[in-house]
N, C-alpha and C positions, 0 to 999 in steps of 0.2 A: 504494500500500500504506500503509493506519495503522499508528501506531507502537498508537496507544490503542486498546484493547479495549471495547468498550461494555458487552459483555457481560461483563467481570470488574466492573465499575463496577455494573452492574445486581446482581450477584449477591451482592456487597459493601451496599449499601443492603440488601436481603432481607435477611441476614442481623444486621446491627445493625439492622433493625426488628421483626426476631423477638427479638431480646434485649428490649427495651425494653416498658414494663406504661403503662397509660392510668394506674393509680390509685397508682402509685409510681414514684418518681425512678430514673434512675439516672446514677450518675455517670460522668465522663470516662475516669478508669483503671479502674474496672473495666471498662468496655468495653473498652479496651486490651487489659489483662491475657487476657479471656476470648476476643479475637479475633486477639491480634497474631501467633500462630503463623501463622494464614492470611492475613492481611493487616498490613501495616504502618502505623504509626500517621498516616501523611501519607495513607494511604486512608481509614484511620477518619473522619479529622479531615474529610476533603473526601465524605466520605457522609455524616457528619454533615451538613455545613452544604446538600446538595443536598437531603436530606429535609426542613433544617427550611426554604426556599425555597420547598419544593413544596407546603409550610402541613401535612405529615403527622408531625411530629415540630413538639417547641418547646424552648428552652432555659430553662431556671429559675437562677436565683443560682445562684452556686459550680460551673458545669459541668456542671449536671445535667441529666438529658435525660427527653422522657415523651413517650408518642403521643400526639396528637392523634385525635379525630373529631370 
């Protein structure tokens, strides 16, 4: 039996890459702010950094984030 869900990890990325625009930033806390009722900021933080490995998200100065294509 896993402790870890893939599927909450999976569902977690969706959704902060539905927040996120190709032609404008967005920052650290407010992704926080508008996701952390459903996830906590150590999921954010670690869906962040799996999208932008996966080369579909990037990081910009200061925490800011933008999709890729």
């Amino acid at each position: 039996m896993h402790l870890y869900s893939g599927t909450r990890v999976h569902s977690s990325r969706e959704k902060i890459f539905a927040l996120l625009k190709q032609d404008e930033s967005t920052h650290i806390d407010e992704l926080v702010e508008r996701l952390e009722p459903a996830l906590s900021s150590s999921e954010i933080f670690a869906a962040l950094f799996e999208l932008e490995l996966a080369g579909k998200i990037r990081q910009l100065p200061g925490k800011n984030f933008v999709k890729c294509f």
